[in-house]
C-alpha positions as CSV (number, residue, x, y, z in Angstrom):
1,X,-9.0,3.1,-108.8
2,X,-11.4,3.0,-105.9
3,X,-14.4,3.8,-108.4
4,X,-13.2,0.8,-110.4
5,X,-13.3,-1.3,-107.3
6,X,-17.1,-0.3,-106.8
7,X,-18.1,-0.8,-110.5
8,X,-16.8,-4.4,-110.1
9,X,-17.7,-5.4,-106.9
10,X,-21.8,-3.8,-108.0
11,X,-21.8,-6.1,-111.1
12,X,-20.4,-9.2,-108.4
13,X,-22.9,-8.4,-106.3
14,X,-26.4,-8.2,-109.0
15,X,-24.5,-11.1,-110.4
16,X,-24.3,-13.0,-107.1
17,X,-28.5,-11.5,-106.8
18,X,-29.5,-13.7,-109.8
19,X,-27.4,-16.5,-109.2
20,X,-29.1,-17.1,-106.1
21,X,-32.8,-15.7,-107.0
22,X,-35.1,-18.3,-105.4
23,X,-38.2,-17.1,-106.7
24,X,-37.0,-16.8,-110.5
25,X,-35.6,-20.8,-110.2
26,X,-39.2,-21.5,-108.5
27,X,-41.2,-19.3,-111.0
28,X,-38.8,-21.5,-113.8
29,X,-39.8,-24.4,-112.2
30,X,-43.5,-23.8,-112.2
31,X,-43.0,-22.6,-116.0
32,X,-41.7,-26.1,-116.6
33,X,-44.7,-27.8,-115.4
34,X,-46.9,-25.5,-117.4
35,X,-44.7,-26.3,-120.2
36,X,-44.9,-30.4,-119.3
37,X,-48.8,-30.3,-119.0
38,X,-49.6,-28.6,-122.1
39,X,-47.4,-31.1,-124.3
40,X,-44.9,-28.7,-125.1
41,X,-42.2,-30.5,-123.5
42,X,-41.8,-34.6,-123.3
43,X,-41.6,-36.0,-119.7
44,X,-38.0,-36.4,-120.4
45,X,-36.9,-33.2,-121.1
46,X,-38.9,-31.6,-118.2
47,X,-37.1,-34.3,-115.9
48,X,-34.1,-32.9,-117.2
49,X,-35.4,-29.6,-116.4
50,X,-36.9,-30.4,-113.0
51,X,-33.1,-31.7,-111.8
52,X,-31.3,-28.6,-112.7
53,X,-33.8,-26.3,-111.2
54,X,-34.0,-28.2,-107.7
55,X,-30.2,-28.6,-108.1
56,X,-30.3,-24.7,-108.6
57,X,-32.7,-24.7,-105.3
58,X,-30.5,-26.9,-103.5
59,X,-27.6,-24.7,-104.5
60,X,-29.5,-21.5,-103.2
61,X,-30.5,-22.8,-99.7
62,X,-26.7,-24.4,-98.8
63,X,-25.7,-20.4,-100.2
64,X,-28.2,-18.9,-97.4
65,X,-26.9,-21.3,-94.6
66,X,-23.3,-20.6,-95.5
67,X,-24.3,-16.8,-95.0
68,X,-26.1,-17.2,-92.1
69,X,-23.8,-19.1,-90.5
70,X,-20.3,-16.5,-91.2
71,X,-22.8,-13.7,-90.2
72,X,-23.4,-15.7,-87.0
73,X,-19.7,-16.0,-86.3
């Protein structure tokens, strides 16, 4: 049971990893304005874009405070 336990707390934890990658949302983000520049995306759908991936940013950095602050406790 306990090796069960580790199996699914490993895929929680890469899970958690790429929920909260920073650099692969910022690396998205840049690709986005690669992707707006060259024409291969309308202004509209890389706003689209641009709003998820700062939401996605946003998300990351209230995640890292929230950790800091129950590892501070």
């Amino acid at each position: 049971m306990r090796g069960l336990f580790r199996i699914f707390r490993e895929v929680a934890d890469r899970a958690e990893a790429e929920m909260y990658d920073e650099e692969g949302v910022k690396a998205e983000l840049m690709a986005a304005y690669r992707q707006l520049e060259d024409g291969s995306i309308t202004e509209e759908a890389f706003a689209e874009r641009e709003a998820e991936l700062v939401e996605r940013l946003d998300e990351i950095e209230r995640h890292k405070k929230g950790k800091r602050s129950r590892g501070a406790a």
